[in-house]
DSSP file (Angstrom, degrees, kcal/mol; ACC not computed):
  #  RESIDUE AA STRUCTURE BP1 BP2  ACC     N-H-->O    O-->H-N    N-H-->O    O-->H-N    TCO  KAPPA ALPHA  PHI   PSI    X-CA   Y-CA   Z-CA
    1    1 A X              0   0    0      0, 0.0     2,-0.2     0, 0.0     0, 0.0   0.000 360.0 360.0 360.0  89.3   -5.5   33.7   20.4
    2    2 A X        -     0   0    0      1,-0.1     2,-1.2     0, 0.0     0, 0.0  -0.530 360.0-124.3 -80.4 131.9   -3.5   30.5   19.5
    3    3 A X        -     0   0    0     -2,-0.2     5,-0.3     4,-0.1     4,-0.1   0.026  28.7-170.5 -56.3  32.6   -5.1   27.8   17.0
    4    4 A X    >>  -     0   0    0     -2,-1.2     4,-1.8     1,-0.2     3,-0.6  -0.024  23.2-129.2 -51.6 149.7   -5.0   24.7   18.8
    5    5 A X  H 3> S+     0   0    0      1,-0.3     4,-1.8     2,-0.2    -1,-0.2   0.667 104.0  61.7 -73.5 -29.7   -5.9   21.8   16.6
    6    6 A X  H 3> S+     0   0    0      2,-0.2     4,-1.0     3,-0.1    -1,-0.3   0.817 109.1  45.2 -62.1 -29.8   -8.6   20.2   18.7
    7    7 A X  H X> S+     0   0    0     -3,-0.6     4,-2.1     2,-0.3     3,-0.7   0.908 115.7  51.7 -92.9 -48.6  -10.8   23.7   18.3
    8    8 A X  H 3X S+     0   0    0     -4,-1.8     4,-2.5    -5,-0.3     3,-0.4   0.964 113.2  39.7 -38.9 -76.0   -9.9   23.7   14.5
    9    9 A X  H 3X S+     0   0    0     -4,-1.8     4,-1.4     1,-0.2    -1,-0.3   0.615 115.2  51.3 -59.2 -30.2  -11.0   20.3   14.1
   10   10 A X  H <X S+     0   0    0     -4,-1.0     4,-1.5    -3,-0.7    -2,-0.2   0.892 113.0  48.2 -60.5 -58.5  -14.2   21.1   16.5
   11   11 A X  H  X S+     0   0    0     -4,-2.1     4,-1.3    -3,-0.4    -2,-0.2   0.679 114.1  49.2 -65.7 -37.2  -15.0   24.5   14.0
   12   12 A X  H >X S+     0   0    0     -4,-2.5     3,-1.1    -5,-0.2     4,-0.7   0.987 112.0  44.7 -68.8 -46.2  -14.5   22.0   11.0
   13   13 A X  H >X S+     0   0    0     -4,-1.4     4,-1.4     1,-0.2     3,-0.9   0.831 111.8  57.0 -42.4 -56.8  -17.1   19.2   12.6
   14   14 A X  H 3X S+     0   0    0     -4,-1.5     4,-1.1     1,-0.3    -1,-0.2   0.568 110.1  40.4 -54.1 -47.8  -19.4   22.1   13.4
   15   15 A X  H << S+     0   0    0     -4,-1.3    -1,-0.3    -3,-1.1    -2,-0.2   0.452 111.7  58.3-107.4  16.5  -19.7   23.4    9.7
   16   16 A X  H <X S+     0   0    0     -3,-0.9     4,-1.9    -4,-0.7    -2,-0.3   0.772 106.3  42.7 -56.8 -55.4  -19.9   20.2    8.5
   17   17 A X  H  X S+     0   0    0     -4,-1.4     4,-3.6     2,-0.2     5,-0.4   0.915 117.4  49.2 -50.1 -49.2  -22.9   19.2   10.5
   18   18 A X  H  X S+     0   0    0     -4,-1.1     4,-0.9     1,-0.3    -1,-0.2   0.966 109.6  46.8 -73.2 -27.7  -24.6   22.5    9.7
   19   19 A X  H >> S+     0   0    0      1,-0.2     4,-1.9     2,-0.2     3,-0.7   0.987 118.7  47.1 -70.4 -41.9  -23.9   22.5    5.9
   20   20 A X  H 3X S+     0   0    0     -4,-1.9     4,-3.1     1,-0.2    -2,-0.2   0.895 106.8  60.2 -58.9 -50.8  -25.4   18.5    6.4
   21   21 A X  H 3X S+     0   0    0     -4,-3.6     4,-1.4     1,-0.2    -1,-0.2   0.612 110.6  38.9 -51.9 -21.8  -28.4   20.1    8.6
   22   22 A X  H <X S+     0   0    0     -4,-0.9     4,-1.8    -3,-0.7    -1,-0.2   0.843 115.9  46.2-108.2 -35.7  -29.5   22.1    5.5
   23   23 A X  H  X S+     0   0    0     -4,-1.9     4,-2.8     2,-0.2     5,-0.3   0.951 111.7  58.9 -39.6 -55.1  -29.0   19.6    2.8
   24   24 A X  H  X S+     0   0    0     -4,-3.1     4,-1.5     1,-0.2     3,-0.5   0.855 117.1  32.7 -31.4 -88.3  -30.8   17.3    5.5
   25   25 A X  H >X S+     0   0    0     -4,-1.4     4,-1.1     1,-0.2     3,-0.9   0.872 112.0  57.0 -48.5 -52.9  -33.6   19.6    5.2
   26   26 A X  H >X S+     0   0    0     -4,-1.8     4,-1.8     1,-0.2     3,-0.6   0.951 110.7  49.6 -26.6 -55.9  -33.4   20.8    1.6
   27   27 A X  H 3X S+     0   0    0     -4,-2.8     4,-2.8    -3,-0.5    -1,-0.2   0.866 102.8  63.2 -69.4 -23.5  -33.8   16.9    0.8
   28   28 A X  H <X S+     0   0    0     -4,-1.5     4,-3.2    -3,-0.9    -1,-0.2   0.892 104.5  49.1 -64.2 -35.8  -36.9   16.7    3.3
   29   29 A X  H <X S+     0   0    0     -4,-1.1     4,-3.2    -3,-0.6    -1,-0.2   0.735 101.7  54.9 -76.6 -31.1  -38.7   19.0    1.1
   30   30 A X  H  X S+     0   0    0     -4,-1.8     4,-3.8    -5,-0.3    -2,-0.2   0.940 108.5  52.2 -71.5 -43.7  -38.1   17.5   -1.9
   31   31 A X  H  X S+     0   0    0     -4,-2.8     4,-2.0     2,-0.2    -2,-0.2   0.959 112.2  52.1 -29.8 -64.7  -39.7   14.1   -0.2
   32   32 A X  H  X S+     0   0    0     -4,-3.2     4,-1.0     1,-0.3     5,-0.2   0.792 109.4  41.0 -70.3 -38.2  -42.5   16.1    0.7
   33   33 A X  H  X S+     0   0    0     -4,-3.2     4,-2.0     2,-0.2    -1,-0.3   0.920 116.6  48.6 -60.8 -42.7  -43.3   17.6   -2.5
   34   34 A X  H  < S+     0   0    0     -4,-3.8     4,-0.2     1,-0.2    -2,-0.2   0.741 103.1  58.8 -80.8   1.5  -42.8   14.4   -4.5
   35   35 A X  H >X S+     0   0    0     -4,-2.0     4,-1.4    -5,-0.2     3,-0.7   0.917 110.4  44.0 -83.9 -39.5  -44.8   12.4   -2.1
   36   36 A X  H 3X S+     0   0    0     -4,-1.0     4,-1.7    -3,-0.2    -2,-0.2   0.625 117.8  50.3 -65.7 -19.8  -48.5   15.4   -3.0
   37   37 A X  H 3X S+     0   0    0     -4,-2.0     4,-0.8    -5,-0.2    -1,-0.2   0.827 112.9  43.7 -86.9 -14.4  -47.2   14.9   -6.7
   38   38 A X  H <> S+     0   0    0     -3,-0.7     4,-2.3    -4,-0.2    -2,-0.2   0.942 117.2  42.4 -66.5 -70.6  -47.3   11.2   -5.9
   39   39 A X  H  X S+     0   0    0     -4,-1.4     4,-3.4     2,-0.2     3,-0.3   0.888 114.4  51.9 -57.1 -51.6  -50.6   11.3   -4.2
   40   40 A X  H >< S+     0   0    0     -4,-1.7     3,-5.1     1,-0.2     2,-0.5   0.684 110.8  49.4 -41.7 -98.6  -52.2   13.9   -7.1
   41   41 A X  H 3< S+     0   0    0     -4,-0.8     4,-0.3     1,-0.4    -2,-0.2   0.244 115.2  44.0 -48.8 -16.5  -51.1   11.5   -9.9
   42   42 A X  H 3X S+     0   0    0     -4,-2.3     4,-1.7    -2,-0.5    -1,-0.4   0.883 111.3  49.3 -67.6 -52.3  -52.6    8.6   -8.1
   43   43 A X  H <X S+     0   0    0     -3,-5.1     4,-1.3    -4,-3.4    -2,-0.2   0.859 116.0  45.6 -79.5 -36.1  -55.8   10.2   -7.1
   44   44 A X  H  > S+     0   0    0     -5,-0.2     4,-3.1     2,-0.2     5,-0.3   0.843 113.0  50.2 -55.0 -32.8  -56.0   11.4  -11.0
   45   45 A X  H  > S+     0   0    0     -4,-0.3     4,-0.7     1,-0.2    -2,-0.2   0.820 112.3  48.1 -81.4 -16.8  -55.0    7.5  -12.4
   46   46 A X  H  X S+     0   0    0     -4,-1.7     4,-1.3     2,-0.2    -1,-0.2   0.854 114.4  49.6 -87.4 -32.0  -58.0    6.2   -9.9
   47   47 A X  H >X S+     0   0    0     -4,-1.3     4,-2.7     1,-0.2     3,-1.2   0.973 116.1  40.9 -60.4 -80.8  -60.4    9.1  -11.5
   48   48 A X  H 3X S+     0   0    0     -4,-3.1     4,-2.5     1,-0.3     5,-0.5   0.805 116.7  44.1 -54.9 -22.9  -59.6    8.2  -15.0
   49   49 A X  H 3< S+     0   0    0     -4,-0.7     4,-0.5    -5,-0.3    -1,-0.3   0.787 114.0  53.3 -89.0 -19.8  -59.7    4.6  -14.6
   50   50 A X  H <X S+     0   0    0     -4,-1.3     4,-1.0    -3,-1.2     5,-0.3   0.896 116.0  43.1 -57.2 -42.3  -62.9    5.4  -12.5
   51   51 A X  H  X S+     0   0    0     -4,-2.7     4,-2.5     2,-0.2    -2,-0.2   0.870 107.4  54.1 -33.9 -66.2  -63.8    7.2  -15.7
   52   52 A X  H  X S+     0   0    0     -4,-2.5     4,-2.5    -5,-0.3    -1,-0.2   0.838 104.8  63.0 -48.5 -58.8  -62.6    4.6  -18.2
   53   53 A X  H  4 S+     0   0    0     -4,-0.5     4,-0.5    -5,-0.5    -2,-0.2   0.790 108.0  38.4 -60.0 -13.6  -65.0    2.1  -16.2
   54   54 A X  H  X S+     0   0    0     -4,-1.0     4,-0.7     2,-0.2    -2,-0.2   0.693 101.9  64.6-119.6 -27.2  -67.9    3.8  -17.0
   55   55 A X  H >< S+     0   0    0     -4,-2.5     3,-0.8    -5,-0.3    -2,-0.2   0.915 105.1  52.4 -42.6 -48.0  -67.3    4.7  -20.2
   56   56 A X  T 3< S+     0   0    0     -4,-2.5    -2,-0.2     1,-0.2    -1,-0.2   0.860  99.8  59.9 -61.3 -33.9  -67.3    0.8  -20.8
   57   57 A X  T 34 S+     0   0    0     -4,-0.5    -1,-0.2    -3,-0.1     2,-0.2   0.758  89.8  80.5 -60.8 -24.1  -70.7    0.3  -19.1
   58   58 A X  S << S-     0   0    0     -3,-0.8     2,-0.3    -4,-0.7     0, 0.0  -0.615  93.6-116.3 -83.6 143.7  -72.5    2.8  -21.9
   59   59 A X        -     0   0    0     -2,-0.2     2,-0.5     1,-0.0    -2,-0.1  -0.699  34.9-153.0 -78.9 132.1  -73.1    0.5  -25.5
   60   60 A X        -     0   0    0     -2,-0.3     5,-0.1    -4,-0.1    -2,-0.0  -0.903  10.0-122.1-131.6 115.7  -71.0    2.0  -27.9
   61   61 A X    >   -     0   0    0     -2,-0.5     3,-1.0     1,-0.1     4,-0.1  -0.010  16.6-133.3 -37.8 122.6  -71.6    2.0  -31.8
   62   62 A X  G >> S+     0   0    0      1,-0.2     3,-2.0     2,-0.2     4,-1.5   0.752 106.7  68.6 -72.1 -12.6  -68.7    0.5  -33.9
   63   63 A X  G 34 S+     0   0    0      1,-0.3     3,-0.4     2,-0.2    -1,-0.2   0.930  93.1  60.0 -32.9 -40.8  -69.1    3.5  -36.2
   64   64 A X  G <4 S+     0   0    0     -3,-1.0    -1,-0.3     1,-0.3    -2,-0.2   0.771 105.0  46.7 -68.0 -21.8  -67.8    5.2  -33.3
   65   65 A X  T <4 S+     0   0    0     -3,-2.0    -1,-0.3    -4,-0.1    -2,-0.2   0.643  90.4  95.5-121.2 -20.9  -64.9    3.3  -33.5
   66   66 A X  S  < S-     0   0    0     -4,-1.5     2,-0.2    -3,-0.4    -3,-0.0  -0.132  77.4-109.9 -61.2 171.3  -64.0    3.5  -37.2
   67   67 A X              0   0    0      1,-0.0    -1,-0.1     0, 0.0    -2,-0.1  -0.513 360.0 360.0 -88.4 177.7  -61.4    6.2  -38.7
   68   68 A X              0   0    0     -2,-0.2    -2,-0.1     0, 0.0    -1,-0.0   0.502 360.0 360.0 -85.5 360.0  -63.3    8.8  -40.8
């Protein structure tokens, strides 16, 4: 079983690609999670700001607003 250099160099490409194939995916996942942590943290800043908006509508006593 003789090395020839082209099949050496073939064997390197090969677990190069695959170790790349798995980062490649490893990194996909991370996209995917931080795009639903995106999407929460949106859907919470459009709640509170719904929130915020309706808070404003109610008349609110400057008492309320003093320190104690």
């Amino acid at each position: 079983m003789s090395t020839d250099p082209t099949d050496a160099r073939l064997t390197a490409l090969e677990i190069k690609a695959s170790f790349m194939e798995d980062t490649l995916d490893r990194l996909n996942e991370v996209v995917v999670r931080q795009q639903r942590q995106i999407e929460l943290l949106t859907r919470e800043l459009l709640a509170l700001r719904e929130q915020q908006g309706s808070d404003a509508a109610t008349p609110r006593s400057l008492r309320d607003e003093l320190p104690p």
